[in-house]
Biotite code that builds the C-alpha atoms (Angstrom):
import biotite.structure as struc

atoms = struc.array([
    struc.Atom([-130.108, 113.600, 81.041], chain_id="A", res_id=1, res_name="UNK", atom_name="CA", element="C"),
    struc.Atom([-131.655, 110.264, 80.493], chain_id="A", res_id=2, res_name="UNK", atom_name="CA", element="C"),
    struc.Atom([-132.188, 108.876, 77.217], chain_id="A", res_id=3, res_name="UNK", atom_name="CA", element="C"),
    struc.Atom([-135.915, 108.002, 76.105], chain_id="A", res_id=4, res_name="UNK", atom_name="CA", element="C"),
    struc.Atom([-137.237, 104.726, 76.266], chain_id="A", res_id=5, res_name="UNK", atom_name="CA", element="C"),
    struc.Atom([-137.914, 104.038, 72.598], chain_id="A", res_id=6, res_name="UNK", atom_name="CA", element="C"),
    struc.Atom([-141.455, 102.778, 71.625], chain_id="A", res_id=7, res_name="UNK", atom_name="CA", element="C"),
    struc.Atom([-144.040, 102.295, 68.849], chain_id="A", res_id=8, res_name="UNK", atom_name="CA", element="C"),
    struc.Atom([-144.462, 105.946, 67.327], chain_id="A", res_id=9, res_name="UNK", atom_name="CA", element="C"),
    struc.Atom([-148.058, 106.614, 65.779], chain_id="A", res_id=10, res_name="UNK", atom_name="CA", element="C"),
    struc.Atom([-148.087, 109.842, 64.292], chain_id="A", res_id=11, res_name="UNK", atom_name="CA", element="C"),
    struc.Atom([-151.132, 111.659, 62.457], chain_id="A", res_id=12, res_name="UNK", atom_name="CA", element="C"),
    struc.Atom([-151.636, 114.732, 60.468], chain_id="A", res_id=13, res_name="UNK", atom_name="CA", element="C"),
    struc.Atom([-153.864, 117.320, 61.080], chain_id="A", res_id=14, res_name="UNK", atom_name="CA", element="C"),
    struc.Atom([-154.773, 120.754, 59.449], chain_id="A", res_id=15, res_name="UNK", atom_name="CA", element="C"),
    struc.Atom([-155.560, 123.727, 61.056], chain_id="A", res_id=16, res_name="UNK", atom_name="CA", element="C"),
    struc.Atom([-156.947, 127.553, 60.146], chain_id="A", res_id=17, res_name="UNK", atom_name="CA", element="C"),
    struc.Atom([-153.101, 128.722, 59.278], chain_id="A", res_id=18, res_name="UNK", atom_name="CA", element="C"),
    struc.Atom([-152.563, 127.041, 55.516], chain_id="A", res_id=19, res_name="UNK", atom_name="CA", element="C"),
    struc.Atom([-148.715, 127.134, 55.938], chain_id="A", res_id=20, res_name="UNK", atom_name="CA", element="C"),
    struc.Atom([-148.467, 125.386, 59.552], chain_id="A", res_id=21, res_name="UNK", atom_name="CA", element="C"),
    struc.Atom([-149.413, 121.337, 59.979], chain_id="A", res_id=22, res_name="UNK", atom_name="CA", element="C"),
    struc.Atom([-149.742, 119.653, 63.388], chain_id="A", res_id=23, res_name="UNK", atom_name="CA", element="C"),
    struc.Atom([-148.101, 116.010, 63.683], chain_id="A", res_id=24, res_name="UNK", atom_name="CA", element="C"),
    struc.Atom([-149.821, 114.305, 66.365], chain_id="A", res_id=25, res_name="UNK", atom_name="CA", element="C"),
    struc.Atom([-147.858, 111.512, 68.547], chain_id="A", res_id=26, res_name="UNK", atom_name="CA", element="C"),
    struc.Atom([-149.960, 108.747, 70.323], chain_id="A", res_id=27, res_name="UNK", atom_name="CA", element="C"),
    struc.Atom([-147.681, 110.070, 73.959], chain_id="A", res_id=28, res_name="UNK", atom_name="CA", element="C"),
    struc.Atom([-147.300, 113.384, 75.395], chain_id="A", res_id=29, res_name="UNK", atom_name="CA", element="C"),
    struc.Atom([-143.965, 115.377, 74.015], chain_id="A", res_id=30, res_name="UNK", atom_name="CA", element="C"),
    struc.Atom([-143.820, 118.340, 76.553], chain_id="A", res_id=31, res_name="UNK", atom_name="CA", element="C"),
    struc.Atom([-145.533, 118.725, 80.145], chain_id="A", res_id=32, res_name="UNK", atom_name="CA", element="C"),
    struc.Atom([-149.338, 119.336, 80.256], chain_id="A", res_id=33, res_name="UNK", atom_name="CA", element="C"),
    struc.Atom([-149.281, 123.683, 79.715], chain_id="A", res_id=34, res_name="UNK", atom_name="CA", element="C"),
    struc.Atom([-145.866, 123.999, 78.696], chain_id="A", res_id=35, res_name="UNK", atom_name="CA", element="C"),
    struc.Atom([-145.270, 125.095, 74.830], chain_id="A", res_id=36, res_name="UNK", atom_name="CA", element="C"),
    struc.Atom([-141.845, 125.628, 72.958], chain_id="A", res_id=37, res_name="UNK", atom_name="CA", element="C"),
    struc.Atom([-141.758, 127.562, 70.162], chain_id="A", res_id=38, res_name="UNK", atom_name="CA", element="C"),
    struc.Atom([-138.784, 128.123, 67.804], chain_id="A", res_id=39, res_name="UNK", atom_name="CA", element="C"),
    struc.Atom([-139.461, 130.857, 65.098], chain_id="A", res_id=40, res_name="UNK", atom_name="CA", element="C"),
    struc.Atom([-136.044, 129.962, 63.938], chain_id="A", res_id=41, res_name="UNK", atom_name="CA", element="C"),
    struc.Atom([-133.142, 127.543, 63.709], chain_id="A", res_id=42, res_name="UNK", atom_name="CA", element="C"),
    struc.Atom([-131.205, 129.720, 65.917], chain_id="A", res_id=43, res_name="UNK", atom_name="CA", element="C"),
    struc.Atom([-133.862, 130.070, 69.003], chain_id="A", res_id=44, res_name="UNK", atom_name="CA", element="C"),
    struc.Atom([-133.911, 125.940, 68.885], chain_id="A", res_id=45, res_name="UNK", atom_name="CA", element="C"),
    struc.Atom([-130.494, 125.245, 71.134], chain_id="A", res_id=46, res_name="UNK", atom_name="CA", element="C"),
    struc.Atom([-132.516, 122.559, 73.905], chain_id="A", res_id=47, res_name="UNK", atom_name="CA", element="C"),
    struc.Atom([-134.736, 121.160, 70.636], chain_id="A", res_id=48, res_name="UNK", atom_name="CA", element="C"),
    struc.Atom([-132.361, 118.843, 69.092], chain_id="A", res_id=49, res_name="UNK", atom_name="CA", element="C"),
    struc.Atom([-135.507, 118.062, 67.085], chain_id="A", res_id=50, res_name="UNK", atom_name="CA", element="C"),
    struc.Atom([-136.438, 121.267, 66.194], chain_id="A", res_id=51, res_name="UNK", atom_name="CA", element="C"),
    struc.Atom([-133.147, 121.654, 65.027], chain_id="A", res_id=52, res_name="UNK", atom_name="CA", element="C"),
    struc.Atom([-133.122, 119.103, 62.754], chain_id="A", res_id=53, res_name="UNK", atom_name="CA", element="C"),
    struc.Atom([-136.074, 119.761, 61.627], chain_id="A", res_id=54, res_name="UNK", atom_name="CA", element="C"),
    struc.Atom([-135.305, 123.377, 60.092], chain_id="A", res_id=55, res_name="UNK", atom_name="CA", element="C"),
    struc.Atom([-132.459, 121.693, 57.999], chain_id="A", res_id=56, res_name="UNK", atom_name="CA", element="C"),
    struc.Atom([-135.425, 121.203, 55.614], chain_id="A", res_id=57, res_name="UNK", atom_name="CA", element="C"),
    struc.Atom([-135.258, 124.516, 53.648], chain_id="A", res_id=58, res_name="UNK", atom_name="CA", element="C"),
    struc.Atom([-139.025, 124.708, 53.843], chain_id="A", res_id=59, res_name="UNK", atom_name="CA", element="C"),
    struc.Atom([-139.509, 124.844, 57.698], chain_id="A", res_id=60, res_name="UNK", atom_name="CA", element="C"),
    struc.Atom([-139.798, 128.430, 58.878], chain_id="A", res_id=61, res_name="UNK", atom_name="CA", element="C"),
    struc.Atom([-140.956, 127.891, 62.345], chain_id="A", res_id=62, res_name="UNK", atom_name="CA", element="C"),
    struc.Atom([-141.156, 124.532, 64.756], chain_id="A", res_id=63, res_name="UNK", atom_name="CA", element="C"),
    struc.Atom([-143.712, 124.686, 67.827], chain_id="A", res_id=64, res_name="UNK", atom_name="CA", element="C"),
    struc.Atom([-143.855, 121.688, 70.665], chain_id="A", res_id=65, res_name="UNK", atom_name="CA", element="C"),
    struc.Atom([-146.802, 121.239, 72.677], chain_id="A", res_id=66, res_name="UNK", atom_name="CA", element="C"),
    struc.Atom([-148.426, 118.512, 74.918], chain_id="A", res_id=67, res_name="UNK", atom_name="CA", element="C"),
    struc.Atom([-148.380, 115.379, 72.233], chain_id="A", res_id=68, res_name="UNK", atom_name="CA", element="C"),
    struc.Atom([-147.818, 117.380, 69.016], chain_id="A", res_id=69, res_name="UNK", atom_name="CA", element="C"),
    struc.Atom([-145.192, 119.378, 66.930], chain_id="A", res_id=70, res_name="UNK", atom_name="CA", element="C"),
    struc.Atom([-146.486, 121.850, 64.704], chain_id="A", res_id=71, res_name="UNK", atom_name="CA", element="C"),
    struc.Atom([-144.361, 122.805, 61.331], chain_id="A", res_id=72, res_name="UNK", atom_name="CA", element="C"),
    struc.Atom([-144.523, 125.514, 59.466], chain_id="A", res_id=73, res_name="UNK", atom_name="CA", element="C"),
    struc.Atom([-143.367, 125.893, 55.764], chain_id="A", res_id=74, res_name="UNK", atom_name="CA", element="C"),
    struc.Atom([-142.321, 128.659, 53.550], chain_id="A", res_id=75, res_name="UNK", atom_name="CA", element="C"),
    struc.Atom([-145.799, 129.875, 51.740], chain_id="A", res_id=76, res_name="UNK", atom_name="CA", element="C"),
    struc.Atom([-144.160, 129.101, 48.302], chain_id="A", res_id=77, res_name="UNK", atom_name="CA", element="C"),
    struc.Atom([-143.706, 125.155, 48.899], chain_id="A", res_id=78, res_name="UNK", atom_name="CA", element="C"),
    struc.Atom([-147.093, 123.208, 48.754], chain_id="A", res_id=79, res_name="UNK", atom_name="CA", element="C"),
    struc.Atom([-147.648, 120.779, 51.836], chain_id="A", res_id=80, res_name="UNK", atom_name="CA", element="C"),
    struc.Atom([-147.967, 118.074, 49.404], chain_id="A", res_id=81, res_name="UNK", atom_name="CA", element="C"),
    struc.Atom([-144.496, 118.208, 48.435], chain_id="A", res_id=82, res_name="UNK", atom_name="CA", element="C"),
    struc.Atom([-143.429, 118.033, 52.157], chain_id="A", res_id=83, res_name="UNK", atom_name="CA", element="C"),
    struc.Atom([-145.690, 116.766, 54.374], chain_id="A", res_id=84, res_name="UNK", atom_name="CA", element="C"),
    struc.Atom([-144.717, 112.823, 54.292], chain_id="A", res_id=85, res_name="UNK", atom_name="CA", element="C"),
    struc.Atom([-140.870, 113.626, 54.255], chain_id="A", res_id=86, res_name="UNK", atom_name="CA", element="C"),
    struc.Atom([-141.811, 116.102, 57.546], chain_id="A", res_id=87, res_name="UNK", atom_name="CA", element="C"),
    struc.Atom([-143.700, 113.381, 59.216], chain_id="A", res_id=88, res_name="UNK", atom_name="CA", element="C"),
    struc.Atom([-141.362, 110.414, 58.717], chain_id="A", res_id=89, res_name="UNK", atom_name="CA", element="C"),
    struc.Atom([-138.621, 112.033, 60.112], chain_id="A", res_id=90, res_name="UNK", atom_name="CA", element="C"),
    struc.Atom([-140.391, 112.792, 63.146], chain_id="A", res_id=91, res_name="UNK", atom_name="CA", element="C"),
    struc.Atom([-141.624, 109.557, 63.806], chain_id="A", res_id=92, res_name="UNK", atom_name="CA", element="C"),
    struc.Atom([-138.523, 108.099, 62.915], chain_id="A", res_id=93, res_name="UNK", atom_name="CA", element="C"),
    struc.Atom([-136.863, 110.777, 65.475], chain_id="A", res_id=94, res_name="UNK", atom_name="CA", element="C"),
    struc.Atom([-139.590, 109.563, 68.278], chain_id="A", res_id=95, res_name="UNK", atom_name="CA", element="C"),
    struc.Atom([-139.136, 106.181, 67.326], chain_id="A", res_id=96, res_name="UNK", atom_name="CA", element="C"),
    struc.Atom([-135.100, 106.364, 68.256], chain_id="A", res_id=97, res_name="UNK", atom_name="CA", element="C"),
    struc.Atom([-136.306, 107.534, 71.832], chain_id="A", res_id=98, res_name="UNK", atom_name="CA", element="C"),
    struc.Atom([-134.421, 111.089, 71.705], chain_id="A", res_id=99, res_name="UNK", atom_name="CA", element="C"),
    struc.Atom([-135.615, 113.739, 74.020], chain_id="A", res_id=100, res_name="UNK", atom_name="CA", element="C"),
    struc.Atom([-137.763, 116.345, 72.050], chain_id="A", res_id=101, res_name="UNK", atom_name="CA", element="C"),
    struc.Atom([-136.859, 119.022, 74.281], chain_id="A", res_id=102, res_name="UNK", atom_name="CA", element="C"),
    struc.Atom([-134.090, 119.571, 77.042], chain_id="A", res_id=103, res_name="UNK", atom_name="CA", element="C"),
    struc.Atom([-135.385, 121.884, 79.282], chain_id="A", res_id=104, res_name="UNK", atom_name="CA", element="C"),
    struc.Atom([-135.496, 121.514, 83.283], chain_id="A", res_id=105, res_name="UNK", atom_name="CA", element="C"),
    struc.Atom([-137.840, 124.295, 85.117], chain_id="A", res_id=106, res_name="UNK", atom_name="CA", element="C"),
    struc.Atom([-137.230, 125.298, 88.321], chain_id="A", res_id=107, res_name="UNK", atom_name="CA", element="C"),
    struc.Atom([-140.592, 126.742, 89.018], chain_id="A", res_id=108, res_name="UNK", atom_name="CA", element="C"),
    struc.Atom([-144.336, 126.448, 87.454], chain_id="A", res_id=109, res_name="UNK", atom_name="CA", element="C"),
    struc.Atom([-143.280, 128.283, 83.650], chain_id="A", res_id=110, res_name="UNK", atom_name="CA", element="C"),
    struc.Atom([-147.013, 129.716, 83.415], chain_id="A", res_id=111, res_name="UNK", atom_name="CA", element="C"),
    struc.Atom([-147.681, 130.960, 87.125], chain_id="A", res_id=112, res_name="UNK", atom_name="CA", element="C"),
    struc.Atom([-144.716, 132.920, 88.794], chain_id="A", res_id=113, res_name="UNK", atom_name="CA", element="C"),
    struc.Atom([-146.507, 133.690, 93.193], chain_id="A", res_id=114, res_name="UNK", atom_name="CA", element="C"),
    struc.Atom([-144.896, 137.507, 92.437], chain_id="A", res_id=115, res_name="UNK", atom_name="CA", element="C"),
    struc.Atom([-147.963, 138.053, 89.935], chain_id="A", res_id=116, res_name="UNK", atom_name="CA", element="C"),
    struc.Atom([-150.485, 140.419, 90.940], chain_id="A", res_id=117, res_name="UNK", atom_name="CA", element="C"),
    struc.Atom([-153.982, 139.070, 91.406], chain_id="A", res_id=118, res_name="UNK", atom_name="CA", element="C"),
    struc.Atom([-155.492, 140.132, 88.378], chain_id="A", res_id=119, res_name="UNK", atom_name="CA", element="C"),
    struc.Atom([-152.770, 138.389, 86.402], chain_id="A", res_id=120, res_name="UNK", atom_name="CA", element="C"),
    struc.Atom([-153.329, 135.255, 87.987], chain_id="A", res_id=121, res_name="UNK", atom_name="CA", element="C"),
    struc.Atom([-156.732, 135.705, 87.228], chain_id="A", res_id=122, res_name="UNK", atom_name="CA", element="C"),
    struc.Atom([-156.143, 137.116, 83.445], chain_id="A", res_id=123, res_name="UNK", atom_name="CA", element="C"),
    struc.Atom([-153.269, 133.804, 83.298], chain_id="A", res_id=124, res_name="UNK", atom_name="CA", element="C"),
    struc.Atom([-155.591, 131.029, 84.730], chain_id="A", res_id=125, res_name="UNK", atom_name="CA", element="C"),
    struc.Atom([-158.380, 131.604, 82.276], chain_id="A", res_id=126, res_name="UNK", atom_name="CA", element="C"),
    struc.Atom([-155.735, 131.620, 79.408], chain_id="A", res_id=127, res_name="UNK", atom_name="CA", element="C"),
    struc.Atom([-154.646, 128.290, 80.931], chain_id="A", res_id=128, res_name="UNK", atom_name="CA", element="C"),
    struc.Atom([-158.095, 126.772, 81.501], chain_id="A", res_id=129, res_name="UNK", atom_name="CA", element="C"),
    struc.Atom([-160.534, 128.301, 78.014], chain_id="A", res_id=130, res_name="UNK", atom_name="CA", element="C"),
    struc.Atom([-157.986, 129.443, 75.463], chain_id="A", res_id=131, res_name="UNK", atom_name="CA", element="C"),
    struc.Atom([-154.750, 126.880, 75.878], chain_id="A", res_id=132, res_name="UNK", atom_name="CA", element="C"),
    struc.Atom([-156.803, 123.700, 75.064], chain_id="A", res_id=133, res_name="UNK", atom_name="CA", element="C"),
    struc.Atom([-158.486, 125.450, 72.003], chain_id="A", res_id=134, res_name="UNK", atom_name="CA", element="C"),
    struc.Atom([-155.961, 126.942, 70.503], chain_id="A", res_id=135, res_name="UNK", atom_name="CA", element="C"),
    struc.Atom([-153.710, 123.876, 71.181], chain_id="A", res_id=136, res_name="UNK", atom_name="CA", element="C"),
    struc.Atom([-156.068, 121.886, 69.073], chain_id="A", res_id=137, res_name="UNK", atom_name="CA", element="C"),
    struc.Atom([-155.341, 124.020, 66.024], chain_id="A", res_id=138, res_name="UNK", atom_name="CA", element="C"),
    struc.Atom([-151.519, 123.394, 66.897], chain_id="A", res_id=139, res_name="UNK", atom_name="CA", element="C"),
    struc.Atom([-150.129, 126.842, 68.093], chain_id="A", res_id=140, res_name="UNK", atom_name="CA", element="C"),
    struc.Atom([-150.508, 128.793, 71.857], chain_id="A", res_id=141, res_name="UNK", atom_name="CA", element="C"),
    struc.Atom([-151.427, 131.985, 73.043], chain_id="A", res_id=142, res_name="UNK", atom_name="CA", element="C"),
    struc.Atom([-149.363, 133.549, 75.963], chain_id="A", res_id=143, res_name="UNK", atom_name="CA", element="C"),
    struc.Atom([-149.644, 135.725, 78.738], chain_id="A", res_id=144, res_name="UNK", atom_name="CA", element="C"),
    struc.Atom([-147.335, 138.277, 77.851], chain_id="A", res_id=145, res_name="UNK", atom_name="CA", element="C"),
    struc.Atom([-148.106, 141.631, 79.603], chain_id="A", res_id=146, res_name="UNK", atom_name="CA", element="C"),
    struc.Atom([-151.001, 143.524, 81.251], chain_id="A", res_id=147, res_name="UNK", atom_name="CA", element="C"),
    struc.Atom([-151.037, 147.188, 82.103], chain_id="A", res_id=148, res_name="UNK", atom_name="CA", element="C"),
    struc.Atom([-153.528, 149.828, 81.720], chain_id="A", res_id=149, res_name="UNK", atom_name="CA", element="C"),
    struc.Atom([-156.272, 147.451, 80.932], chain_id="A", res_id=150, res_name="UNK", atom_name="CA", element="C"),
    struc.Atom([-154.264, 146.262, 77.902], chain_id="A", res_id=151, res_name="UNK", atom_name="CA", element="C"),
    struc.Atom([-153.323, 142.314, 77.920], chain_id="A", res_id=152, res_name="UNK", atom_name="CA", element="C"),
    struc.Atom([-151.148, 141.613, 75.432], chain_id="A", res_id=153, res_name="UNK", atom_name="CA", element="C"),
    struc.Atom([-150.227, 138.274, 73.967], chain_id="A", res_id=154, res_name="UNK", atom_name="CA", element="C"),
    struc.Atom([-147.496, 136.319, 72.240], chain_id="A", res_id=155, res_name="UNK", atom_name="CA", element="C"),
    struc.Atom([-149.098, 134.168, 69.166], chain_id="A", res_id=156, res_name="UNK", atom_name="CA", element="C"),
    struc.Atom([-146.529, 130.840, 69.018], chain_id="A", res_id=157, res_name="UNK", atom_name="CA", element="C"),
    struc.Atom([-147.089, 127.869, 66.701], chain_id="A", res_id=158, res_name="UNK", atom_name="CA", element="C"),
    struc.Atom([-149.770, 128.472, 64.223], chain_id="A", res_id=159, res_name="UNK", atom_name="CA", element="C"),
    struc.Atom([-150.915, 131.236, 65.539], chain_id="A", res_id=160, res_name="UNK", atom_name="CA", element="C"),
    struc.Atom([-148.383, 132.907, 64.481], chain_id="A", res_id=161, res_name="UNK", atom_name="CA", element="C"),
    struc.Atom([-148.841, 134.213, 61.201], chain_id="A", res_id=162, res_name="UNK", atom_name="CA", element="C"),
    struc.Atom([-152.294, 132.768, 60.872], chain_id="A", res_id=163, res_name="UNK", atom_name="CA", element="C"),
    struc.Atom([-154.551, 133.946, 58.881], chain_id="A", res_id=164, res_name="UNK", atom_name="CA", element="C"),
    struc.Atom([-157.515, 133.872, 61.247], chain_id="A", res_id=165, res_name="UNK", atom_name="CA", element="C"),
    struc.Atom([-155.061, 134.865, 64.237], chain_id="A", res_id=166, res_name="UNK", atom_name="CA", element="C"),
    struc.Atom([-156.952, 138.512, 64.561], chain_id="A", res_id=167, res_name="UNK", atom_name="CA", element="C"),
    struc.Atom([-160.531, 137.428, 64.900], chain_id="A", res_id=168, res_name="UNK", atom_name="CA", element="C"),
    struc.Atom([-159.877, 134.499, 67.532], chain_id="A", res_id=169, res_name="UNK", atom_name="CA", element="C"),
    struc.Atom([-157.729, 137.507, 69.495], chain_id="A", res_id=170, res_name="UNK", atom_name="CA", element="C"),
    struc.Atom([-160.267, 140.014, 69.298], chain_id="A", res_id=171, res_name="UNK", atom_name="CA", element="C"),
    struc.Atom([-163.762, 137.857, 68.875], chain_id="A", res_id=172, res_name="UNK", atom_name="CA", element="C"),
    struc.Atom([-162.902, 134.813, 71.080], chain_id="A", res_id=173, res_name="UNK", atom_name="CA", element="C"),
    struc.Atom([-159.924, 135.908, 73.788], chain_id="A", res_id=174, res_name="UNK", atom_name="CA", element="C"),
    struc.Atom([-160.525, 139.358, 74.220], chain_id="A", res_id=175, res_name="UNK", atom_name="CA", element="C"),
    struc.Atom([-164.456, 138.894, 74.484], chain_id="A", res_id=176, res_name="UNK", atom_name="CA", element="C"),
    struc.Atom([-163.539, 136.087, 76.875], chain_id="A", res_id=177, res_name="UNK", atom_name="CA", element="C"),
    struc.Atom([-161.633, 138.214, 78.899], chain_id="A", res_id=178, res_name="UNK", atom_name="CA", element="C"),
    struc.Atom([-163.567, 141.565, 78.938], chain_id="A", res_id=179, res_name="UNK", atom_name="CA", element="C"),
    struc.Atom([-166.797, 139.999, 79.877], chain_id="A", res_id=180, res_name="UNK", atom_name="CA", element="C"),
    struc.Atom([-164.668, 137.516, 82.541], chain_id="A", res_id=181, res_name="UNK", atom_name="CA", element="C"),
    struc.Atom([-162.574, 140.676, 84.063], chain_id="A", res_id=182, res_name="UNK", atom_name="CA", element="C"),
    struc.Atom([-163.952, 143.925, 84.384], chain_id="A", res_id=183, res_name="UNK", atom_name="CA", element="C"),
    struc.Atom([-160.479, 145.671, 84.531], chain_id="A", res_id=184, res_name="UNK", atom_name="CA", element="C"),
    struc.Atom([-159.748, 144.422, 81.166], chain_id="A", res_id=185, res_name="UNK", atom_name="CA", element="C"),
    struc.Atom([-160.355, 146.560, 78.242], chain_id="A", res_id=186, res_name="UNK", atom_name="CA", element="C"),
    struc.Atom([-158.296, 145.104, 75.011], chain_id="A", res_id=187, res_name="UNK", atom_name="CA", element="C"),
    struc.Atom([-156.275, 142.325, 73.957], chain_id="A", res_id=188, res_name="UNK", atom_name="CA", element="C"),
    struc.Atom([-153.092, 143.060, 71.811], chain_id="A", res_id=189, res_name="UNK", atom_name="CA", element="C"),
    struc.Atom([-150.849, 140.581, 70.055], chain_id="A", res_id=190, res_name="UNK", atom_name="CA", element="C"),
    struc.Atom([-147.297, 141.165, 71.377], chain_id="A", res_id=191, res_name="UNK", atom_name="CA", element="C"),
    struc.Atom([-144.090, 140.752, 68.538], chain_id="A", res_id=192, res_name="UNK", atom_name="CA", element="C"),
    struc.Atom([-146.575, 140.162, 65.522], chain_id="A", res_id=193, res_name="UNK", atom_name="CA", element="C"),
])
């Protein structure tokens, strides 16, 4: 594997509805348009040398990478102000040295596989084209995990997961999305929650 060109790192935080998970935000894309990695723990990070480093902190409980962002999330007893600036500088600092954030090769599209049925293409497409870039901006993912008997169920990565708010944007925004978009669907369930 190649190593990164370094280069000038800007990096910004940003809040979002889960109060224990902050979103750094680089000024250059991190991960492939659509493609999210998410690490609920130090031992799921093995192609994040990032995310690895990042759960040495004793605060980070989960570490999600998405288009030009990493989202952290903390144990609930340390307050962000503690953290946040130590968090951020070592990323930047990490992105400044030119190291890849993830090592991962794909061998075929990760979100569309040709053996899906039609109504999962359908049911992953508007996932892909109304929910990703929404949920993305409050610095988690929503995805496809399942659909039988009218049931699609979900995985909730980044923020998402364990968010607060996580319930109401599954049942009032994605599931109302996808009822009134697909006949055949009746319910949206979080998978693993």
């Amino acid at each position: 594997m190649l190593k990164a060109q370094a280069k000038p790192v800007h990096l910004y935080m940003e809040a979002n509805p889960n109060p224990n998970s902050l979103k750094f935000v680089a000024n250059f894309m991190l991960a492939e348009d659509g493609v999210s990695f998410d690490y609920p723990d130090s031992a799921s990070a093995a192609n994040s040398p990032l995310a690895q480093e990042l759960f040495n902190f004793a605060a980070v409980q989960r570490v999600f990478v998405a288009s030009n962002f990493v989202t952290v999330t903390k144990d609930e007893a340390v307050d962000w102000i503690e953290i946040q600036t130590i968090i951020r500088d070592h990323i930047r600092h990490y992105l400044e040295a030119g190291k890849a954030v993830v090592q991962a090769d794909f061998d075929r599209d990760p979100l569309f596989d040709e053996n899906d049925s039609e109504i999962v293409k359908k049911i992953k497409g508007i996932l892909d084209e109304y929910i990703r870039p929404a949920v993305e901006q409050d610095g988690g993912a929503i995805v496809f995990h399942s659909f039988q008997d009218g049931i699609v169920k979900v995985l909730l990565q980044g923020s998402c997961s364990g968010c607060p708010s996580s319930t109401v944007t599954l049942k009032a925004g994605i599931q109302n999305l996808l009822t009134r978009m697909l006949p055949e669907v009746k319910e949206v369930q979080a998978e693993g929650v």
